[in-house]
C-alpha positions in Angstrom: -0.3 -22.4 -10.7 2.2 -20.3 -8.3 1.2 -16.9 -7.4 4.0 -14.6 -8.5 4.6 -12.4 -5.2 4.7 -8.5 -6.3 5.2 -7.1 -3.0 8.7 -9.4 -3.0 11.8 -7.6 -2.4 9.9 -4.4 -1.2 11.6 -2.2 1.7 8.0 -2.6 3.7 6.6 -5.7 5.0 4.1 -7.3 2.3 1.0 -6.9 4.2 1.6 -3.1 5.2 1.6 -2.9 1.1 -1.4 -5.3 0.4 -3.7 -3.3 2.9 -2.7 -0.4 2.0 -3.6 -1.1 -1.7 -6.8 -3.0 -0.8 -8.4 -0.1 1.2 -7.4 2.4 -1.9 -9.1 -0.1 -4.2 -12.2 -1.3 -2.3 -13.4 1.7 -0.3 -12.1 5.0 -2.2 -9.9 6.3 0.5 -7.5 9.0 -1.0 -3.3 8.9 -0.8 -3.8 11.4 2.0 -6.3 9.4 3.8 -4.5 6.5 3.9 -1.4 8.2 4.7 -3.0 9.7 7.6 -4.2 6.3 9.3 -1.1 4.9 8.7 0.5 8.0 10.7 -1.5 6.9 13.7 0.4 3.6 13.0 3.7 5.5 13.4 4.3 4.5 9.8 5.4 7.4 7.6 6.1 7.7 3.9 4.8 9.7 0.8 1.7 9.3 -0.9 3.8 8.7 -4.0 4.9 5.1 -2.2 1.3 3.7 -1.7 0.8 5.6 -5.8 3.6 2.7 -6.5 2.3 -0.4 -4.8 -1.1 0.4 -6.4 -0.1 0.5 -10.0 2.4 -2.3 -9.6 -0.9 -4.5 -8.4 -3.1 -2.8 -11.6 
């Protein structure tokens, strides 16, 4: 069976959106949390964005 790939078509690169989504999930960081490590990535968008990629994976 083929994996259907969710993240497909997605203005960010897949796995910027899959570990973004795993470290909500698997160690309780907040939106704000993981928007501010991502902003020591110089990668900037709303908490509303990584709100998206995790109900889109639920």
């Amino acid at each position: 069976m083929v994996q259907e790939n969710i993240f497909k078509r997605k203005h960010y690169q897949p796995n910027i959106s899959q570990l973004n989504v795993r470290w909500y999930l698997r160690y309780n960081l907040s939106l704000r949390d993981l928007l501010e490590i991502m902003e020591e990535r110089r990668l900037f968008w709303t908490h509303a964005t990584i709100m998206r990629w995790v109900s889109s994976v639920l």
